[in-house]
N, C-alpha and C positions, 0 to 999 in steps of 0.2 A: 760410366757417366749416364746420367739419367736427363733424356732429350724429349720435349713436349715439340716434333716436329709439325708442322700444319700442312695439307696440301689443297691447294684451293684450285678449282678447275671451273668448267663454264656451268656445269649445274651439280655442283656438290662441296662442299670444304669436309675435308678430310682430316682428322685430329686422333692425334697417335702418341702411346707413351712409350718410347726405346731406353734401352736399358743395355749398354755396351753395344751396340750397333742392333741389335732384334727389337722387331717390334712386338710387346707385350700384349698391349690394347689399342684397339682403334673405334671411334666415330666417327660416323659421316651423318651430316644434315644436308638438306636440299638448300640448293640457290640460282633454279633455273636461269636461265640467261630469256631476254625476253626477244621476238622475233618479228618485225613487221614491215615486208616488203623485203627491200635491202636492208634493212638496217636491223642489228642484231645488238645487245645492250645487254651489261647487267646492272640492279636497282646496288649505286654504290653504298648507301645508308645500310639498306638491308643485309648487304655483305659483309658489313660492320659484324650488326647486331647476329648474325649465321656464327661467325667466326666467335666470338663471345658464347652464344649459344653450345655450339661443340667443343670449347676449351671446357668449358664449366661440364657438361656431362661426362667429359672424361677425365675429370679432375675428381670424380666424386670417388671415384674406384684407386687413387694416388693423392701423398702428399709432398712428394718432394721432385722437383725440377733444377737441375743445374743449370740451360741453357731453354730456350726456345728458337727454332729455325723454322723458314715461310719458304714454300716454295708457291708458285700460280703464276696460270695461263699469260699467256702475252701473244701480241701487247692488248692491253684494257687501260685506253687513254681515257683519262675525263681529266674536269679542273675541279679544284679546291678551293677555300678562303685559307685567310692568315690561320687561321685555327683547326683545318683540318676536316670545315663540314664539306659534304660534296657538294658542288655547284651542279653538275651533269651528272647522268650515269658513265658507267665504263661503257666505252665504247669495245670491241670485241675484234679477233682476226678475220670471225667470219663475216664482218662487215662491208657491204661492197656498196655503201653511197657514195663513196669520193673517186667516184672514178675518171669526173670533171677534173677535179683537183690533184688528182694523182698526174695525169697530161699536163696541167698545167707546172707541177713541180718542174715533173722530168722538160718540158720544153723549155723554160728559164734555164736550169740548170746542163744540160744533155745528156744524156745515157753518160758517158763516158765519165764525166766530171762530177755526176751524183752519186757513182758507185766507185769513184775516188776517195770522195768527200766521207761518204758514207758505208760503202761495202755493198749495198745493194739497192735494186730500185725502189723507189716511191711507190709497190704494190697497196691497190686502194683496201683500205682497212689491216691487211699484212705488215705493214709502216707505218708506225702510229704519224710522222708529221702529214700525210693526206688526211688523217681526219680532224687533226687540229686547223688544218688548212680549213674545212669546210665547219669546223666550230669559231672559227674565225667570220668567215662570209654568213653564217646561219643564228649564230649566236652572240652578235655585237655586242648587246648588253652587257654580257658576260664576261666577254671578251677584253672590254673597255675596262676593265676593274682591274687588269691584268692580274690575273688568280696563280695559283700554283698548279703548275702542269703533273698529273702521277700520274704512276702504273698502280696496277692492285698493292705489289709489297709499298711504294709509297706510302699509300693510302695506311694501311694496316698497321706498317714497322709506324706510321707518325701516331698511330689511334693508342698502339703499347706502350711509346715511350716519348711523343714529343718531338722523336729527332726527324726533320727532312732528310732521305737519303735515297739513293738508286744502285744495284750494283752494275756492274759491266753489260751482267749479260741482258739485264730489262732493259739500261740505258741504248742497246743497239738499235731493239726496234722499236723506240721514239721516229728513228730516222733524223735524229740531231747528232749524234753520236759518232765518233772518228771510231768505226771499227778496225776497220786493217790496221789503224797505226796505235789504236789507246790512249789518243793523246787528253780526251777531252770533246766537251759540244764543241761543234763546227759554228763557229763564227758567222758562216757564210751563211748554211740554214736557217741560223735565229734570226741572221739579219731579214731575211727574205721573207721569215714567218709572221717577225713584228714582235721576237720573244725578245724579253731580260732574261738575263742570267739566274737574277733573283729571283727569278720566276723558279727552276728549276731546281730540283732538289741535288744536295751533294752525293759525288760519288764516290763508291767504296766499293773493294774489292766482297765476296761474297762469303769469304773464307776468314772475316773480322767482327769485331766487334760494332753493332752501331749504337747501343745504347742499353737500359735498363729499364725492366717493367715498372710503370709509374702507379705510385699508391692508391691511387681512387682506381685502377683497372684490376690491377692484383686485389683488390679485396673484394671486386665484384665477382671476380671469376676463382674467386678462394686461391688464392695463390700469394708467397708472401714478395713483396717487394722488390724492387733491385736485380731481378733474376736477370743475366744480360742475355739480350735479342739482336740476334743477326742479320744485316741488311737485307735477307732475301735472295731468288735466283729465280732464273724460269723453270718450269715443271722440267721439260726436258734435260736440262743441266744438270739438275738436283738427280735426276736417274745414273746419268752419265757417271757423277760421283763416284756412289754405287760400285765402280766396277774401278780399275787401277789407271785409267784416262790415258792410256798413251798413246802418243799419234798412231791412225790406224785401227783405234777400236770404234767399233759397231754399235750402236745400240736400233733396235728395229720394234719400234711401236705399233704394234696394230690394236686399233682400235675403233673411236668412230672417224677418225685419222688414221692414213697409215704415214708414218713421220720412221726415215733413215735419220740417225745422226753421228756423223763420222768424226772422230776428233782429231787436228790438225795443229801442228807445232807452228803453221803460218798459213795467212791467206792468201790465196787463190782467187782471181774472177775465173769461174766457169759459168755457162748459162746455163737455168734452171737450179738454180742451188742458190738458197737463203747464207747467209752467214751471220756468226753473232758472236762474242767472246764466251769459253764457257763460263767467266763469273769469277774465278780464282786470279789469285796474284800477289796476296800476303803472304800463304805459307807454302801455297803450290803454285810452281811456275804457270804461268798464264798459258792459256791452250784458247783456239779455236773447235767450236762446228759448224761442219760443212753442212747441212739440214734440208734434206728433199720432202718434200710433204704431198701427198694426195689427200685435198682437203675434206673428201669425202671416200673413206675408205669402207670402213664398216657399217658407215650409215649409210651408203647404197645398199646394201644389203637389207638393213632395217626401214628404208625404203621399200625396198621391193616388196619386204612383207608386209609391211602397214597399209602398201597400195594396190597389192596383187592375190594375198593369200590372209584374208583377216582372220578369215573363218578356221585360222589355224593356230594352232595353242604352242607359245613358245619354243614349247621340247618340241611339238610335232613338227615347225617348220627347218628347225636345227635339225631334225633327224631327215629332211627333205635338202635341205642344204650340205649334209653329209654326202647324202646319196648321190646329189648332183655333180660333188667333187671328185666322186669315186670314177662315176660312169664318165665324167671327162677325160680325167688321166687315164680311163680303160681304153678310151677311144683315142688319145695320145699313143700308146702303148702299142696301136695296133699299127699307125700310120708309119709308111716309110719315109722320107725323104721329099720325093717326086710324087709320091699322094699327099704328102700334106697341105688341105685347100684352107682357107681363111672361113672362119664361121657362116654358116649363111646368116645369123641375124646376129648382129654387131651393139654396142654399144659405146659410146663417150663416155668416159666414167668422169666426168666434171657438173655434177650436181649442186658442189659448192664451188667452183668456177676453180681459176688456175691460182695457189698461192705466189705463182710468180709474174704471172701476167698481168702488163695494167690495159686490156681486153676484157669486155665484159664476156667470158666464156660460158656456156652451158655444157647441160650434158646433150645426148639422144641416141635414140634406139634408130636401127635403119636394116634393109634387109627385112622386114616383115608383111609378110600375104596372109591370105583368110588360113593358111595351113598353121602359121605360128601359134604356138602354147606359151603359157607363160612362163611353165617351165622350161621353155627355149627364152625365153628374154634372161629367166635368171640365169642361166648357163651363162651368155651373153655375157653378165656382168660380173660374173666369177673371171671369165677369160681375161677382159679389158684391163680390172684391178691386177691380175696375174703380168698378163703383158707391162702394163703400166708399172708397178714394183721393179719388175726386173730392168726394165730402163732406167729408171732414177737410181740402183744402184750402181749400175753400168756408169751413168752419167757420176758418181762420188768414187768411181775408180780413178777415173782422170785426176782428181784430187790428191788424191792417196792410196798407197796398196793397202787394202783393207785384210786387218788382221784374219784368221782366219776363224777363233772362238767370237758369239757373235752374241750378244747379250738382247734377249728379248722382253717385253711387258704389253700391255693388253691386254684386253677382254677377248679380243678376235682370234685368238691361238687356233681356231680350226679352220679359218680362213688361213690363218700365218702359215701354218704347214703347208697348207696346198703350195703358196705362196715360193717358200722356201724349196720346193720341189721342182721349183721352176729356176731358180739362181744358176748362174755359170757355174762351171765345172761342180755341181751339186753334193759328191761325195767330199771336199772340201772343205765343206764350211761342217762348226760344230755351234749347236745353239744353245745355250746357257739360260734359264729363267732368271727372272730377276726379282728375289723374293723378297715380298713389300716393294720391290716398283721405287718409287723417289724416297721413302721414308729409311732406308738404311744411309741414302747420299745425303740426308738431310743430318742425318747422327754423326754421319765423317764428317763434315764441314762441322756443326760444333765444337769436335770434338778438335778439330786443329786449330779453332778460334778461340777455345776456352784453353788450352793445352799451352798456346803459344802467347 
């Protein structure tokens, strides 16, 4: 089966041609996400015209496609008109202006009765209903028109083919969404939010059919007609695919995130752990993840160097970030027990604050005198991100005994190892790459869409 998979993220769409699950060819174009203050966005139009832009270059080099499958970021709330122009931009996860709004959710509703209702808390920007809450108070005009509420695959699967729809796993974090039970949007949320139902797009497992490429877009992007296109899934999902999903597997993202995601035959409240459906439900039995995130993973690092070491040339700060991981573990290696003392200079590794807290969190450095280098700050923040991994898995064992092959993707793989050198019982675990990352889970879900 030949699969024109897309991966769209917060500054790039990815466009790939599979061919029985491999990927043969890929493009990526730029679709930065824009940044000012809190509030973090992407330009919805331009997303469009990206996504169009990368189908058509990698169409030049192929001409035939069976299926097309979308996977991207979540959640990326904006509204829409009856026709699919954007009203707003996408709003983004690393958005932290609703943090008024996110208290006011969770106090209406209580901790308790909103991760009933919902699976998880009203985290501001993390939950797309905080930021609809505050495009509600910020955006009246808008508002008042009562528009169509999307995510990215919204937006897109309606620009290919016409159809409104959402799958499971985008529709969770709306935060409208019954995730532990699947039954449907929560009454209770739309009520309280001022939504219609009409507002919101239909929902559909991720593993079907939602529609067929419509002829004015197929011939822009050289493509013939009718091709059917798949509701969509979150990037993380579409990875998870990828590997055999059963309760217990791993998938371990390092990148400029580091994101655990554990897959789960049912939900669990634990604290600190996002939940979402993986997306399936047609042809494969429905599965949860359990989803720990450090929102700033690998991009503390590319902090450090942007802010601490300019005067240094990619290779040369990787091969200083090597060195710095070596000489930690040397110095692990040497400590016993009753000498092991805590860093003298420390760092918070929350630069992009907590994905699960509705707290406005920072990071910071502490422990530092006229003696500190910076290459003791970055030691600092090797340790913290180290530390920090290792709890969030700890913290998705409570969930589930996690299998023991452990499926990896990322750009941070030399951060990952150190990472993984740190895990309980460490001889244990086996680490599998995951090659092409979302674009083979994006060829299996086709192919049981189209198959069945």
């Amino acid at each position: 089966m030949r699969v024109l998979a897309i991966d769209v993220g917060s500054s790039s769409v990815k466009a790939a041609w599979c061919k029985n699950g491999k990927v043969k060819t890929i493009h990526e174009s730029d679709t930065p996400s824009m940044t000012k203050g809190r509030s973090v966005e992407i330009d919805a139009s331009h997303l469009i015209a990206v996504l169009e832009q990368a189908i058509r270059e990698l169409m030049t080099h192929h001409k035939h496609v069976d299926a097309i499958a979308i996977d991207t970021l979540c959640p990326g709330i904006g509204l829409a008109d009856a026709k699919g122009t954007p009203l707003t931009n996408l709003i983004t996860h690393q958005d932290r202006r609703s943090f008024p709004q996110a208290m006011e959710i969770e106090k209406h509703f209580g901790q308790t009765e909103h991760q009933r209702l919902t699976g998880n808390r009203p985290v501001p920007g993390g939950i797309g209903s905080t930021s609809l809450l505050w495009l509600k108070q910020n955006r009246p005009d808008i508002w008042k028109q009562k528009p169509r509420i999307v995510q990215p695959t919204t937006l897109l699967i309606h620009h290919l083919t016409g159809k409104w729809c959402m799958d499971v796993s985008q529709a969770a974090f709306t935060g409208l969404y019954d995730t532990p039970g699947l039954t449907g949007w929560s009454a209770e949320l739309l009520a309280f939010l001022g939504i219609q139902q009409s507002q919101l797009p239909t929902l559909q497992w991720a593993d079907e059919i939602a529609g067929n490429l419509k002829a004015d877009v197929a011939d822009r992007l050289g493509l013939p007609d009718g091709i059917p296109v798949l509701p969509g899934i979150v990037d993380t999902s579409a990875a998870v695919m990828a590997t055999d999903c059963r309760p217990g597997r791993l998938v371990h993202s390092s990148g400029s995130s580091d994101v655990l995601a554990l897959v789960t035959d049912a939900y669990k409240l634990v604290d600190h752990v996002l939940w979402r459906p993986l997306g399936t439900g047609k042809h494969v039995k429905p599965r949860w993840l359990a989803v720990s995130t450090m929102a700033a993973g690998g991009s503390s690092i590319k902090w450090m160097r942007d802010q601490f070491f300019k005067e240094l040339s990619h290779k040369q700060f990787w091969k200083l970030l090597a060195k710095t991981i070596t000489k930690i573990e040397s110095q692990e290696s040497h400590r016993t027990q009753k000498q092991d003392n805590p860093p003298r200079v420390r760092f918070l590794p929350l630069l992009a604050g907590d994905r699960t807290s509705l707290e406005e969190m920072q990071g910071e450095f502490s422990g530092l005198t006229l003696a500190t280098t910076r290459e003791d700050m970055l030691a600092a923040v090797v340790q913290a991100l180290t530390i920090d991994n290792r709890r969030r898995l700890e913290s998705l064992q409570a969930v589930h005994r996690i299998e023991a092959e452990v499926f990896t993707m990322g750009g941070e793989q030399t951060l990952a190892r150190h990472l993984h050198r740190h895990w309980p019982e460490p001889k244990r675990w086996k680490f599998t790459p995951l090659e092409g990352e979302a674009m083979p889970g994006l060829g299996k879900l086709a192919q049981l869409a189209i198959a069945n």
